[in-house]
C-alpha positions, -999 to 999 in steps of 0.1 A, spaced: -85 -207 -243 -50 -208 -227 -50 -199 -188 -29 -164 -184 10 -180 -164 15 -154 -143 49 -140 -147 54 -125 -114 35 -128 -82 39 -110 -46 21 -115 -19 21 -84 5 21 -93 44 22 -75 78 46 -49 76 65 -36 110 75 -6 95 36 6 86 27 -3 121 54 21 135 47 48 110 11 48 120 21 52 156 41 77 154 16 97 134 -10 94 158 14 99 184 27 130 170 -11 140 167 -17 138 197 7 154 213 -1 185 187 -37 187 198 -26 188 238 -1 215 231 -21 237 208 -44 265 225 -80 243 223 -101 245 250 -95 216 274 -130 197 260 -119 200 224 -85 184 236 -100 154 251 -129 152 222 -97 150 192 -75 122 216 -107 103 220 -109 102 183 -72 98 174 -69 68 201 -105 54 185 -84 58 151 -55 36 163 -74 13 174 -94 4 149 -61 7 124 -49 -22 152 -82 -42 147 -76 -41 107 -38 -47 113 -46 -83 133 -72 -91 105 -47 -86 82 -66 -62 65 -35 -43 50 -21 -78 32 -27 -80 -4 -14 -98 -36 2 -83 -67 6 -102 -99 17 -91 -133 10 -111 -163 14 -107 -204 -19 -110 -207 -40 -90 -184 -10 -68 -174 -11 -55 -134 -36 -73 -108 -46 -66 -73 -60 -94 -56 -75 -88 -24 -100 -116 -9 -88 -134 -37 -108 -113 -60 -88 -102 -88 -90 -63 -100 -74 -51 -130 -48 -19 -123 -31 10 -137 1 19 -121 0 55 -123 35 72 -129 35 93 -100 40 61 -83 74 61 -60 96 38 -59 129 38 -40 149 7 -16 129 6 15 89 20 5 72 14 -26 38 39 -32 19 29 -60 -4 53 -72 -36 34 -83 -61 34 -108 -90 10 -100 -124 6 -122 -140 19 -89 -116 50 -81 -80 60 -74 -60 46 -46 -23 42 -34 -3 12 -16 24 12 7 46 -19 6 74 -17 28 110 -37 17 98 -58 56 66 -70 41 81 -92 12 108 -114 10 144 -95 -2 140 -113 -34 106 -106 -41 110 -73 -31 133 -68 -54 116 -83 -83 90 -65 -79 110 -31 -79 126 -43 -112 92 -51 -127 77 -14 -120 108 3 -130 106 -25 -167 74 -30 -178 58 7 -185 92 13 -203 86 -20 -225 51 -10 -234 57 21 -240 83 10 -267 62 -18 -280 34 13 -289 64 33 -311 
């Protein structure tokens, strides 16, 4: 039996931009749960967890927890690899995909799940590879079905 070439491959690093959006949003939590009308002990009890939150988002982040692999190939179609376990994938259609974020809408063997790749976390011309392979390939099987 022939191996599977893989036809495109991405690996997914640390992304600056996801580390930013996090911050914010637990920034902007914060600072929603101090000015809302709480009691001051529920206050406190919600920053606790939102800081607890960060910070093990911040653990994960310097494990490289949020890095991942992508690979497409004729014959198994999309792959996630994570660990170096490979995972067969649907890419849902409600998946978005635009210049500067990519969201893929998942669906695993195990359940549904999204991705966020940011255009930081992959080289310009992988990035870009990759954007053209999401927008091609459900359009070409699609056709090769009619």
């Amino acid at each position: 039996m022939r191996a599977s070439s893989s036809v495109l491959r991405v690996e997914v690093e640390q992304s600056g931009y996801l580390w930013l959006l996090v911050g914010c949003t637990h920034t902007l939590a914060i600072c929603s749960v101090l000015y809302a009308a709480l009691s001051l002990w529920i206050q406190l009890v919600c920053c606790v967890l939102l800081a607890l939150h960060f910070v093990y988002f911040l653990r994960g982040y310097g494990q490289k927890k949020y890095c991942f692999c992508l690979q497409y190939t004729d014959e198994f179609a999309w792959q996630l690899l994570e660990a170096d376990k490979p995972m067969d994938i649907a890419i849902l259609k409600s998946s978005v995909i635009t210049s500067e974020l990519i969201i893929l809408h998942l669906d695993t063997p195990f359940r549904c799940r999204f991705l966020l790749i940011f255009s930081d976390a992959l080289k310009a011309e992988s990035y870009r590879k990759l954007r053209v392979y999401l927008k091609i390939k459900p359009l070409i099987k699609q056709e090769s079905l009619l």
